[in-house]
N, C-alpha and C positions, 0 to 999 in steps of 0.2 A: 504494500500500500504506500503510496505516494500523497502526502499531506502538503498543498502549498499554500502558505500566508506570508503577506508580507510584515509584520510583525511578531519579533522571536522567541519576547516574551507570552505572546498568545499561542505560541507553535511548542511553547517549555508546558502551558497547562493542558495542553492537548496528549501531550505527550507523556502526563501524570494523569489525564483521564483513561485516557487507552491503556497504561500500565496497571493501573486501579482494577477495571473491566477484566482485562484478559485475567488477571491473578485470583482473582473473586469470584468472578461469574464461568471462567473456562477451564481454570486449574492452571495454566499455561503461564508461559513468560516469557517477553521480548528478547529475542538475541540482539548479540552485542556489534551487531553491525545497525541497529537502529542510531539514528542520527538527525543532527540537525544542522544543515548547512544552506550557504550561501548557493541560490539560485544557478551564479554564472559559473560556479565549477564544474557544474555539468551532476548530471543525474545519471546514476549506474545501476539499470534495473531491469535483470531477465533477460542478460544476453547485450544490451545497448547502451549506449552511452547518450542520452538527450540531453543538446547542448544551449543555451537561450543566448540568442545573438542579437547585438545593442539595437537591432532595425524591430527587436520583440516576434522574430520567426526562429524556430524552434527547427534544430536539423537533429537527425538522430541517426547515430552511426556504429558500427558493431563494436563489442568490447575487442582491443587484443586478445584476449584469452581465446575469444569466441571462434576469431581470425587461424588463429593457432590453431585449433582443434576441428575446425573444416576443413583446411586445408589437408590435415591429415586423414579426416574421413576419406574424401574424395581422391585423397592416394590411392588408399585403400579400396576403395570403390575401382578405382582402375587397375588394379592389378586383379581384383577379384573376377572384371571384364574379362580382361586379356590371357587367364589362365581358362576363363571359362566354366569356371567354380558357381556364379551367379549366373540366372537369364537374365533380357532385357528387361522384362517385366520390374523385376526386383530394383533396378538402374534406376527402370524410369521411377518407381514408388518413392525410392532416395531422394532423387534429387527432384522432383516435385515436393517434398518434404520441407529439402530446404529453401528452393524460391518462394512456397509460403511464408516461411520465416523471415526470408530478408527481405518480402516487399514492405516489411514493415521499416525499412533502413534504405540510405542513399548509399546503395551496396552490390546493386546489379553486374557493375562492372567487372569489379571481384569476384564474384561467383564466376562468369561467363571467363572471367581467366585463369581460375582455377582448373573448373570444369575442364576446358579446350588442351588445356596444360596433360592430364590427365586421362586425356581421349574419352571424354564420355560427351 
């Protein structure tokens, strides 16, 4: 969950409500990556990085990590090809998989270079 206000003091009692709630009412408790920061550092959430740029337009772009870890899928994806170990079927299920995922990101390019890289 993603909470934005522009005042930090109102974003600290929110953040004593929701920790009130969860402990009381769920059993549960916030991990320690819960935080409060500054808008223009960018937001790290489920794979993206969304960035707020001073024009107030909002790009969103994949984490490294995420970058790291497709890349290696789609190795993997090609040698699984090229041995003949997978059908196409299975190719195409992958990586329709992940053009789902990154049309949510300015990140097409990336894929289709990886992908071409890879021979899929």
């Amino acid at each position: 969950m993603i909470l934005l206000h522009h005042d930090k003091e109102y974003l600290k009692y929110c953040k004593q409500v929701i920790t009130e709630f969860v402990e009381t009412q769920l059993n549960l408790s916030l991990n320690k990556k819960t935080q409060i920061s500054k808008l223009n550092n960018g937001i790290d959430f489920l794979g993206f990085r969304s960035i707020l740029l001073k024009s107030g337009k909002v790009i969103r772009l994949l984490r490294g990590q995420a970058k790291v870890k497709m890349k290696h899928k789609l190795k993997l994806l090609g040698k699984l090809k090229q041995n003949n170990i997978v059908d196409e079927e299975f190719i195409n299920k992958r990586l329709t998989a992940y053009k789902g995922y990154l049309c949510h990101a300015n990140c097409y390019k990336l894929f289709k270079t990886y992908s071409k890289k890879n021979g899929l």
